[in-house]
N, C-alpha and C positions, 0 to 999 in steps of 0.2 A: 504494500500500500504506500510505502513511502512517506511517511509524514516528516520522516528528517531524527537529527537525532533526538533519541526519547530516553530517561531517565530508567535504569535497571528497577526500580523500585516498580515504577508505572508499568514496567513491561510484567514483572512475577504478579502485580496485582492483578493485569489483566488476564493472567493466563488462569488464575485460581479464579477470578470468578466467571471465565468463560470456561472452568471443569466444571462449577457450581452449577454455572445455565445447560452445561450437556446434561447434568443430570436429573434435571427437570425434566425431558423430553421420556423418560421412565418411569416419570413417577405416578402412582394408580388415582391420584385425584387432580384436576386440574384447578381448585379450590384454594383458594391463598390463605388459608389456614395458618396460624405463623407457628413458626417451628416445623412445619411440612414440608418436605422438600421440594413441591411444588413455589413454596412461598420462599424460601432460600434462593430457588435456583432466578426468580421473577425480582427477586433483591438484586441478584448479581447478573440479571440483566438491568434493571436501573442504573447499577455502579458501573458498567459498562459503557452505557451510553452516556451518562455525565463525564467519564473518563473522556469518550471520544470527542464528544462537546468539547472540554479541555483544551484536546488536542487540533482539533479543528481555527480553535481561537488563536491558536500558538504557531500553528501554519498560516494564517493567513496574517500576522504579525510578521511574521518572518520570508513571505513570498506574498507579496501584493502581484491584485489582479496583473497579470502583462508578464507577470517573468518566470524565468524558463521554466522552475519548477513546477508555478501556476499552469503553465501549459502543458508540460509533459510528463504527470505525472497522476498516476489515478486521483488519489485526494483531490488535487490543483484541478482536475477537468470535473470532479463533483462537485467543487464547491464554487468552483467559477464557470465552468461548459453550461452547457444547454442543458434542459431535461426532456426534450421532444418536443414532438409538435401536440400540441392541442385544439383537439376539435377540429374545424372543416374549415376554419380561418389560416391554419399554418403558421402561425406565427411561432416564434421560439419563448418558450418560459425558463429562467431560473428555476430549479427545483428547492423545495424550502429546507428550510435548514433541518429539520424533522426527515424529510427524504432522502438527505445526506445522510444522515447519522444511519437512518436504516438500508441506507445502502450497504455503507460501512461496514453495520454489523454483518450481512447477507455477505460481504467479501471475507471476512472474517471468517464465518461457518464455514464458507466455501473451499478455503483453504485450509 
């Protein structure tokens, strides 16, 4: 994904709570129940995503719209590229920042 350099602390955090949110995907109630692992693994998808929040603030700090990383690099074309066309007018929309983040996360699983 490339966000640039990111703090060893940041990176174990996110790796513990993205084993938290795998193991959500197992668990027998979908009910956020706290102490449930459904509700653990739906925590550490919250801390996740503020994590990425974080990190999104600190890339675009660090690479404004125009430069090279903005342009060539996944983050840099989610958070500054197009999101598609919408609707039968074609025009290009910004995707929101909410659509980022769950991009993100979806690149994340995917890898």
């Amino acid at each position: 994904l490339s966000f640039g350099t990111t703090d060893e602390v940041i990176l174990r955090r996110l790796h513990d709570d993205f084993k938290l949110w795998l193991n959500g995907f197992t668990a027998l109630s979908t009910r956020r129940i706290p102490g449930s692992t459904f509700a653990k693994a739906m925590d550490a998808r919250d801390r996740i995503l503020d994590t990425v929040d974080d990190l999104i603030d600190k890339f675009e700090k660090e690479n404004p719209e125009g430069s090279e990383r903005a342009e060539t690099t996944i983050v840099g074309r989610l958070i500054y590229g197009k999101g598609g066309k919408t609707g039968s007018d074609n025009n290009d929309r910004l995707m929101t920042r909410d659509e980022v983040k769950d991009n993100i996360l979806n690149l994340i699983f995917a890898g």
